[in-house]
C-alpha positions in Angstrom: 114.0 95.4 94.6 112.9 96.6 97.9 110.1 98.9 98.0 111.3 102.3 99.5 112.3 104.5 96.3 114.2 107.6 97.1 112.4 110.4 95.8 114.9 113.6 94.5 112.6 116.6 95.1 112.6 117.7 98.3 116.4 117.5 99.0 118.9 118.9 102.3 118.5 122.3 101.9 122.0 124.6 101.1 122.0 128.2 100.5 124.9 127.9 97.7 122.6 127.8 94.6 125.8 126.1 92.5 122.9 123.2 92.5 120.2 125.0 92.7 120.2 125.1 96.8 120.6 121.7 97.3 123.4 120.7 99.7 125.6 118.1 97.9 127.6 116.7 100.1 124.0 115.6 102.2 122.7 114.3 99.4 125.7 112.4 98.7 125.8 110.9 102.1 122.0 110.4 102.3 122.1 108.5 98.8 125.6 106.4 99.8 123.6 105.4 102.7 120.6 103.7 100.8 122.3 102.1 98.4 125.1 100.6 101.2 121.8 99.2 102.6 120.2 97.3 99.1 117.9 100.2 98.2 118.1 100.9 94.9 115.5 102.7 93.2 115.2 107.0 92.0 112.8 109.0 91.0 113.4 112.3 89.7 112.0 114.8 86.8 112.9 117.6 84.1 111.4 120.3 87.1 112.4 119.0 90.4 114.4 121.6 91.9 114.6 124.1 89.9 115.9 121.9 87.0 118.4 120.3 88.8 117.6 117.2 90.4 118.3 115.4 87.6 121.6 116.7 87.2 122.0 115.7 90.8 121.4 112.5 90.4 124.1 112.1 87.3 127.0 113.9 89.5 125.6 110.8 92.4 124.7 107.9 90.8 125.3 108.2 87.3 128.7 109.1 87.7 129.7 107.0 90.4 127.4 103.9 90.5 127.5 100.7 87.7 124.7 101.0 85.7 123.5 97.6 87.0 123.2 98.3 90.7 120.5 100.8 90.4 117.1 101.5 88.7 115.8 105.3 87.6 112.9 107.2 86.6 112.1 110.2 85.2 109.3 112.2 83.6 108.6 114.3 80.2 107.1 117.6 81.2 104.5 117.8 78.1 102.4 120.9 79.7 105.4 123.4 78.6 105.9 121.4 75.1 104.3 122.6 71.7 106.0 120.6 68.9 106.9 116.7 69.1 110.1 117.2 67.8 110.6 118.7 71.7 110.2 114.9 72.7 113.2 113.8 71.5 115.4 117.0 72.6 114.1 116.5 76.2 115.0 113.3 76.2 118.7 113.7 75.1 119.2 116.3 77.2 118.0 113.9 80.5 120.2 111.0 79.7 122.9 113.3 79.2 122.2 115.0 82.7 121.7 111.5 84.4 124.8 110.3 82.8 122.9 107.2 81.9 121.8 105.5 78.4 118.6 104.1 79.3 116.2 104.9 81.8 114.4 101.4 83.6 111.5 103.8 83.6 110.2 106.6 82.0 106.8 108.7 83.1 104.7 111.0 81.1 104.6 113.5 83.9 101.8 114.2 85.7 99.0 113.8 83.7 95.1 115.3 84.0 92.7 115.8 81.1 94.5 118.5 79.5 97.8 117.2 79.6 96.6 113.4 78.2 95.3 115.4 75.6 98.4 117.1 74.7 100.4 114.0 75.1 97.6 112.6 72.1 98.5 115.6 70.0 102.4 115.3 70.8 102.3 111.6 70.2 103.7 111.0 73.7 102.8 107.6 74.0 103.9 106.7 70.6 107.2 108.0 71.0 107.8 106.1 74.1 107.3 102.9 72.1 110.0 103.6 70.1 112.4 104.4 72.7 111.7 101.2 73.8 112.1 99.4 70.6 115.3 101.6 70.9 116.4 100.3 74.4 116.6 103.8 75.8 113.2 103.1 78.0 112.9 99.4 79.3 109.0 100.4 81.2 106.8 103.2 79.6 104.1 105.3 81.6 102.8 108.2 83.3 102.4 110.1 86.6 99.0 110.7 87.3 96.4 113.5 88.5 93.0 113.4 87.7 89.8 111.3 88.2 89.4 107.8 87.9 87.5 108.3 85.2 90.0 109.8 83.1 92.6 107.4 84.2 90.0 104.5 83.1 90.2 106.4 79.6 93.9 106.4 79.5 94.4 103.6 79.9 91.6 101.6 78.0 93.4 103.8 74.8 97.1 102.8 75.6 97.2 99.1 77.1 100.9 99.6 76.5 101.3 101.0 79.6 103.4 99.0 82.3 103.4 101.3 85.1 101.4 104.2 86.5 102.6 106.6 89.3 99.5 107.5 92.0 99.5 110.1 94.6 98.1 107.8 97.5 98.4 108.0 101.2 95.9 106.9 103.9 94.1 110.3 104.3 93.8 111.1 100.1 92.5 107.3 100.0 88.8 108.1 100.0 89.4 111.7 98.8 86.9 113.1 96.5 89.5 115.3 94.7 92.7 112.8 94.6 90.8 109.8 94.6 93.4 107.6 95.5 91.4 104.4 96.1 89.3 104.5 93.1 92.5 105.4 91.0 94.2 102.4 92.2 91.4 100.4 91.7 91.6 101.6 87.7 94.9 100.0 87.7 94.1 96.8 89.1 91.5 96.0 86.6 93.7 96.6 83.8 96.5 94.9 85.7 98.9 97.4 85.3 101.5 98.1 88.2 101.6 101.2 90.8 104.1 103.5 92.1 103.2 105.3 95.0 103.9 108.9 95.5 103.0 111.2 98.4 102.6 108.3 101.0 103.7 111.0 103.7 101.3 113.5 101.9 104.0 116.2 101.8 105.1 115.5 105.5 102.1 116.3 106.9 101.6 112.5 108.0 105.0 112.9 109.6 104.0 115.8 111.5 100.4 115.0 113.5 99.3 116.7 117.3 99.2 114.8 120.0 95.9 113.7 119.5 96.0 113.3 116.2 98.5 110.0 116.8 96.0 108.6 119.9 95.2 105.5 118.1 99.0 104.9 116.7 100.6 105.3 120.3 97.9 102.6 121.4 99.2 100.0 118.9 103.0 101.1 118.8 104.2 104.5 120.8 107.6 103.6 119.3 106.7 103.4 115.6 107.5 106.8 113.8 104.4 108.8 111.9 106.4 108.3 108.8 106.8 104.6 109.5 103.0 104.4 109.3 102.1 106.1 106.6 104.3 104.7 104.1 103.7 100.7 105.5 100.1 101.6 105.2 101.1 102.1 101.0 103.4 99.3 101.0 100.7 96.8 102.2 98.8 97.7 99.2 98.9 94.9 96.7 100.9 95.6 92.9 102.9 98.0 94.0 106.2 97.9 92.7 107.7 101.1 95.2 106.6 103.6 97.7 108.1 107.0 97.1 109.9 109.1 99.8 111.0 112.6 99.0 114.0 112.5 102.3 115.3 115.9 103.3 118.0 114.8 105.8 119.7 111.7 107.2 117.2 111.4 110.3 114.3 110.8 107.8 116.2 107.8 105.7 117.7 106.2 108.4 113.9 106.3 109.8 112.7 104.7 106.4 115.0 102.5 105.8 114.9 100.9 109.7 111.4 99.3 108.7 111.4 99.1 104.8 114.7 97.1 104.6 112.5 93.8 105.8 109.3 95.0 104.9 106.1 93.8 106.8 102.7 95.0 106.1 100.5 96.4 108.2 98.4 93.8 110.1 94.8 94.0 111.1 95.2 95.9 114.1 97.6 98.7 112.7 95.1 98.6 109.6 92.3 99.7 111.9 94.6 102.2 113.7 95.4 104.1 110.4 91.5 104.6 109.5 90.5 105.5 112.6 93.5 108.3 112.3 92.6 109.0 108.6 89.4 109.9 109.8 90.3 112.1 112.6 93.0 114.0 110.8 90.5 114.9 107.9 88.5 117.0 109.7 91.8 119.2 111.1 92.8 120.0 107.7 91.6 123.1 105.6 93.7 123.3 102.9 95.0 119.7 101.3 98.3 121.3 100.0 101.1 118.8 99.6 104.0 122.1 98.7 105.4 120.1 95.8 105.8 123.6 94.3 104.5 123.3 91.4 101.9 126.4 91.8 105.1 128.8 92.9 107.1 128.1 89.3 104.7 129.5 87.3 103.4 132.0 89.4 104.4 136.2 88.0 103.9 137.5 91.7 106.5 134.9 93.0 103.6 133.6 95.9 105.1 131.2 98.4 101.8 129.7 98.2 102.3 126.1 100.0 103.8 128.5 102.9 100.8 130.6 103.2 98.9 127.7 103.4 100.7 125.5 105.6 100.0 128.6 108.1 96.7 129.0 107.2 96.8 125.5 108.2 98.5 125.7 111.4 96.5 128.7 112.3 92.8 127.0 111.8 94.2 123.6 113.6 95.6 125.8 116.6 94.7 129.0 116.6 98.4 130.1 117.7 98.4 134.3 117.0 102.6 133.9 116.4 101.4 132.6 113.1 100.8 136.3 112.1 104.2 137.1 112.9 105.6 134.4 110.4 103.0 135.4 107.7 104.2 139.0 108.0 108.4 137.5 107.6 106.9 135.4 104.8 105.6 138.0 102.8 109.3 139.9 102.9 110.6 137.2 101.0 107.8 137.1 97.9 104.9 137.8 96.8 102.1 138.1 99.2 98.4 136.9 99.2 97.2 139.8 97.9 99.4 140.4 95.3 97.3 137.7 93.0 96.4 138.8 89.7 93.7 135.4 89.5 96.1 134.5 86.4 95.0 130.9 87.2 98.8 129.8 86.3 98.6 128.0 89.8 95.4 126.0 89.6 96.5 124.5 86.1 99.3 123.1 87.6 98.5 122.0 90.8 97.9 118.4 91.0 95.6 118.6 94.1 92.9 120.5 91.7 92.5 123.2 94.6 90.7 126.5 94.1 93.9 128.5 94.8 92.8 131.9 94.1 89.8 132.0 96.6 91.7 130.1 98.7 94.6 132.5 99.0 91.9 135.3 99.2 90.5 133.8 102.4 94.3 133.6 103.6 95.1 137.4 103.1 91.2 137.8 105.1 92.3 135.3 107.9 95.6 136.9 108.6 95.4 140.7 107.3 91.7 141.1 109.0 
């Protein structure tokens, strides 16, 4: 299988909301594409879009694709769940939506402290077991976001476990709050397989200044940002696929260009990336990845990744038009100050940010 998974949660962009604004007949050509060249692996969820990636991905793979020519994963979203017999019901309901009767694997999604303890209650890990007794999961595990530490718990209690899904990318590698390395490092001791996700860090790696990519454009002005950032995951070792979340045909073609004969990173383009990681880390204020996950539960409706990303933009460049699109942003939501401190956000955001102060000091920066 070659390592470049196609990640369904940050899709072409349509404003028909028959799929729940995702523009089908892209996504069809984007995903006809990837397999025509040998890629073959999916990851999608129960909340991607809205609740409809994985109904995407039946009407695009399911539908038209032998079972045989492709592998799939998906996740269990415990942290809405309170009775085990939701498990089960879940379950049904994604095999039916992914036209599919058995899932190559199958993630606990995203979990932390909490959540680990909810899948304990739930019996989350047991059940999995017997889907795969059942055939209906050929590879139990879990998407993860929390410490080392807890991960070390995790997986000292449920040996089971054949693969675990990390946030890691070369600027969250020696992050205090993501702790990629050290995360990584859990699951090489208990020999248990990776799967990368947010190698590009949200697009962020895709998207650097001028001086930001210095050291890249002395090694190779030709390779793309994206090109480094998920070789630099792919050159890891025991990792079975690097996650891309692909919004158009310009970024898979990209991908696919130097994933479809993969070579890792050599010594040279090794040092290139940490002498980048460290540069970019002191540009960024806010470590915001907009998978979204703060804006679904959120009562005001608060764009928040948006806010951020100018927040962002406005600390790395100090551009004053960036008022201009913080005023058009707040006409199409909630705005910074609208935050009732409900916490809803911070529960579920896998970066562990302090989103309430943070969107204070956003509403200060841009409403002083």
């Amino acid at each position: 299988m070659k390592k470049l998974g196609f990640g369904l949660m940050r899709l072409p962009y349509s404003e028909d909301k028959t799929w729940g604004n995702v523009d089908l007949e892209k996504t069809r050509d984007m995903i006809d594409t990837y397999m025509k060249e040998g890629f073959t692996y999916f990851d999608t969820a129960w909340v991607y879009h809205g609740g409809f990636s994985e109904k995407i991905f039946g009407e695009l793979v399911g539908k038209r694709y032998p079972r045989n020519e492709f592998q799939v994963t998906t996740k269990m979203p415990l942290w809405s769940m309170k009775e085990s017999s939701e498990l089960q019901k879940i379950f049904d309901e994604q095999l039916e939506k992914c036209h599919v009767d058995y899932f190559d694997y199958y993630f606990l999604h995203a979990l932390n402290k909490e959540v680990y303890e909810k899948a304990e209650k739930l019996g989350g890990f047991e059940w999995m077991q017997k889907m795969k007794a059942a055939g209906k999961i050929k590879h139990p595990g879990f998407s993860f976001h929390d410490t080392a530490d807890v991960l070390e718990e995790i997986l000292s209690a449920h040996p089971e476990v054949e693969l675990v899904q990390l946030q890691i990318n070369y600027i969250d590698w020696e992050s205090d709050n993501v702790q990629s390395r050290k995360c990584y490092e859990v699951c090489r001791k208990h020999g248990i397989q990776v799967s990368i996700m947010e190698p590009i860090k949200g697009g962020s790696l895709a998207n650097l200044t001028d001086e930001s990519r210095k050291y890249f454009n002395k090694v190779n002005p030709d390779a793309s940002l994206a090109s480094w950032a998920v070789r630099y995951c792919a050159s890891l070792d025991n990792i079975l696929v690097v996650l891309s979340g692909m919004s158009n045909m310009e970024q898979l073609k990209d991908n696919m260009s130097y994933m479809k004969y993969f070579v890792p990173l050599s010594s040279k383009e090794q040092k290139a990336v940490k002498k980048t990681a460290k540069f970019i880390a002191k540009t960024i204020a806010i470590p915001c990845t907009a998978c979204r996950y703060c804006v679904d539960g959120c009562p005001k409706k608060i764009n928040i990744p948006r806010y951020f990303e100018l927040y962002n933009e406005q600390n790395r460049y100090g551009v004053a038009s960036y008022k201009w699109h913080y005023d058009e942003a707040k006409k199409n939501g909630g705005a910074p100050g609208d935050c009732i401190s409900c916490g809803a956000c911070q529960r579920h955001c896998p970066q562990k940010l302090k989103i309430i102060d943070l969107l204070k000091e956003v509403k200060n920066t841009f409403e002083a």
